[in-house]
VMD Tcl script that draws the C-alpha trace (Angstrom):
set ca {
  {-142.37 -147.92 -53.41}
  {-142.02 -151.23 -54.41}
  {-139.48 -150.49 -56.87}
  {-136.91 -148.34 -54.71}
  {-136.85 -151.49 -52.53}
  {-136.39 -153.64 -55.16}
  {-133.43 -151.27 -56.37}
  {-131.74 -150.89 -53.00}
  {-131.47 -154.93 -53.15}
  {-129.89 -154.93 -56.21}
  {-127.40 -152.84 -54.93}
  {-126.81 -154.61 -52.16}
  {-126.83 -157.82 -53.44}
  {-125.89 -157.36 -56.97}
  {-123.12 -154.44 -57.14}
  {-120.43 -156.26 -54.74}
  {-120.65 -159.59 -56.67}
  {-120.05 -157.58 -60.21}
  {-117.32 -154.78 -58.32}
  {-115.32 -157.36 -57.29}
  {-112.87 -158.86 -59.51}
  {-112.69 -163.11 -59.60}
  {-110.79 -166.03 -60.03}
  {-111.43 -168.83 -62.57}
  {-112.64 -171.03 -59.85}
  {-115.29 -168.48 -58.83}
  {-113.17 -167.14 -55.54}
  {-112.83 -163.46 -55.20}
  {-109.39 -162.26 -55.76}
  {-108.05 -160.08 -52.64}
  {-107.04 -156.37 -53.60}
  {-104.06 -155.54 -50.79}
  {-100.73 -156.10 -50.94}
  {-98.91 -159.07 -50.21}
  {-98.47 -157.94 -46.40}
  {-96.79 -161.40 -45.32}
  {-93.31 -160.43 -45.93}
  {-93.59 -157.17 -44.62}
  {-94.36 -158.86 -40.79}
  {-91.78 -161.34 -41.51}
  {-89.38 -158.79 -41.83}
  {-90.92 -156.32 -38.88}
  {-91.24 -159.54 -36.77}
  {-88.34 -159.30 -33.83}
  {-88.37 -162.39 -31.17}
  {-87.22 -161.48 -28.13}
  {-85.39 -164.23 -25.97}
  {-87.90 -165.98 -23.49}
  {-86.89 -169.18 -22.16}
  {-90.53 -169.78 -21.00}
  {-92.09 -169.48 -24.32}
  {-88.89 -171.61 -25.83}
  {-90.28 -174.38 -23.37}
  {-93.72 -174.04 -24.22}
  {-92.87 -174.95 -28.03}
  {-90.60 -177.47 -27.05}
  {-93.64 -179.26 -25.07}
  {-95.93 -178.94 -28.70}
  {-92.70 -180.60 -31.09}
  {-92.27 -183.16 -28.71}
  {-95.93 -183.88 -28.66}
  {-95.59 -184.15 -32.17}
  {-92.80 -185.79 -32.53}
  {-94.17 -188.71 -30.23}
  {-96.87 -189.08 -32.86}
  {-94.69 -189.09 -35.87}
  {-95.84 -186.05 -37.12}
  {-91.91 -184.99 -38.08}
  {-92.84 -181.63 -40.37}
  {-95.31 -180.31 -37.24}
  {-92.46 -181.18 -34.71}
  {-89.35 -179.65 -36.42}
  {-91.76 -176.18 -36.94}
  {-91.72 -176.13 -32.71}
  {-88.25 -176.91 -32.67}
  {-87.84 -174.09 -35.23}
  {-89.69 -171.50 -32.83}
  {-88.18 -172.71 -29.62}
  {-84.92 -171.98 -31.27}
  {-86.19 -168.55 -31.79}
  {-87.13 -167.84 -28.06}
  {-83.94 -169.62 -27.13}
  {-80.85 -169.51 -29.06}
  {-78.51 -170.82 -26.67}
  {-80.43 -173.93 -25.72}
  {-78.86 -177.14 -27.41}
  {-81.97 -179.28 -26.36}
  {-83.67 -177.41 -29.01}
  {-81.21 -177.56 -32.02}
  {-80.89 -181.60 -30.95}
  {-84.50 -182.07 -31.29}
  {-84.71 -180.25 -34.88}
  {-81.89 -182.24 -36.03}
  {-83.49 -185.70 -34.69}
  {-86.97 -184.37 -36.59}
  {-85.37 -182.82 -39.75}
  {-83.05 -186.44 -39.87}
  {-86.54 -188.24 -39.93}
  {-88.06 -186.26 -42.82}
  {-84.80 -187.70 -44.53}
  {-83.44 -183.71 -44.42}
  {-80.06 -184.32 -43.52}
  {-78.73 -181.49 -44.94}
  {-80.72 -179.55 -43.78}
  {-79.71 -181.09 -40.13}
  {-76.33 -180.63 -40.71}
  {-76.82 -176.92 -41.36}
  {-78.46 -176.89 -37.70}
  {-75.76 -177.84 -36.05}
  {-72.95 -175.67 -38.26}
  {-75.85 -172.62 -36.75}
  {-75.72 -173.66 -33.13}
  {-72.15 -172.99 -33.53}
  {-72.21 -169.69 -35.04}
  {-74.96 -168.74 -32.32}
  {-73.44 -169.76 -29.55}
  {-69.42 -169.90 -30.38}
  {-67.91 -170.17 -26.46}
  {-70.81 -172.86 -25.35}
  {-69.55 -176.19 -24.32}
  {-71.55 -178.24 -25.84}
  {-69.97 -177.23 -29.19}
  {-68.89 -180.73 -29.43}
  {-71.87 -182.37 -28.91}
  {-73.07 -180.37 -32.32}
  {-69.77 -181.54 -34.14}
  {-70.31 -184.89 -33.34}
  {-74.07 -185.00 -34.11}
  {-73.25 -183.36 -37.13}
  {-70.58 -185.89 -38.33}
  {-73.39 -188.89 -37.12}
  {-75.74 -187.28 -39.69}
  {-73.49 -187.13 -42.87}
  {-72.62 -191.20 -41.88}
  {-76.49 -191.58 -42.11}
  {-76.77 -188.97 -45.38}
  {-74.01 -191.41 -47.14}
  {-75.78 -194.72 -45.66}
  {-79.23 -193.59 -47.22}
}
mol new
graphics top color blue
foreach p $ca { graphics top sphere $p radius 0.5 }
foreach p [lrange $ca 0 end-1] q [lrange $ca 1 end] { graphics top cylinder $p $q radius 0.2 }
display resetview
């Protein structure tokens, strides 16, 4: 008796540990397919202004405590939710221009334009955009 308990914890115990394949630092490595890029690509935002607002509330809490990476990710989102909502794109810029990222601010602007081609504050994005490539050549 003693010995078919003995072999039904080995089993337990033992036979997942030796199954299971590992890495060199003793992790188990997971068996699945990389299923990441398949909900990046099934993922579909639908526009809500409430839920834009929310994330803009989190990057500006953020971006209060200098926490620039954290606060342009929000921005990032909030763009997402809401695509016609300049507030947003500013607020990336303003964090992306902090990380030093100015090209990558610049592009922000050239997409609020493509999103939103008859808004009026189309000049507002020009401008900021031409303010950001005077900084890029100052730093």
């Amino acid at each position: 008796m003693r010995i078919h308990i003995f072999l039904i914890l080995c089993c337990l115990f033992f036979l997942p540990s030796i199954a299971q394949p590992r890495r060199p630092g003793g992790k188990p490595v997971l068996i699945r397919d990389d299923q990441t890029q398949q909900e990046e690509e099934e993922k579909v935002i639908i526009q809500n202004p409430a839920e834009a607002k929310r994330h803009m509330g989190v990057g500006d809490f953020y971006y209060k405590r200098q926490n620039y990476k954290a606060a342009a990710e929000r921005y990032r989102t909030a763009i997402d939710y809401a695509l016609d909502w300049y507030e947003a794109y500013d607020k990336l810029t303003k964090a992306l221009a902090r990380q030093g990222e100015y090209d990558a601010a610049i592009e922000v602007c050239s997409l609020f334009e493509t999103n939103n081609p008859d808004s009026g504050e189309i000049e507002k994005a020009r401008k900021r955009a031409r303010k950001l490539e005077e900084e890029r050549g100052r730093n």
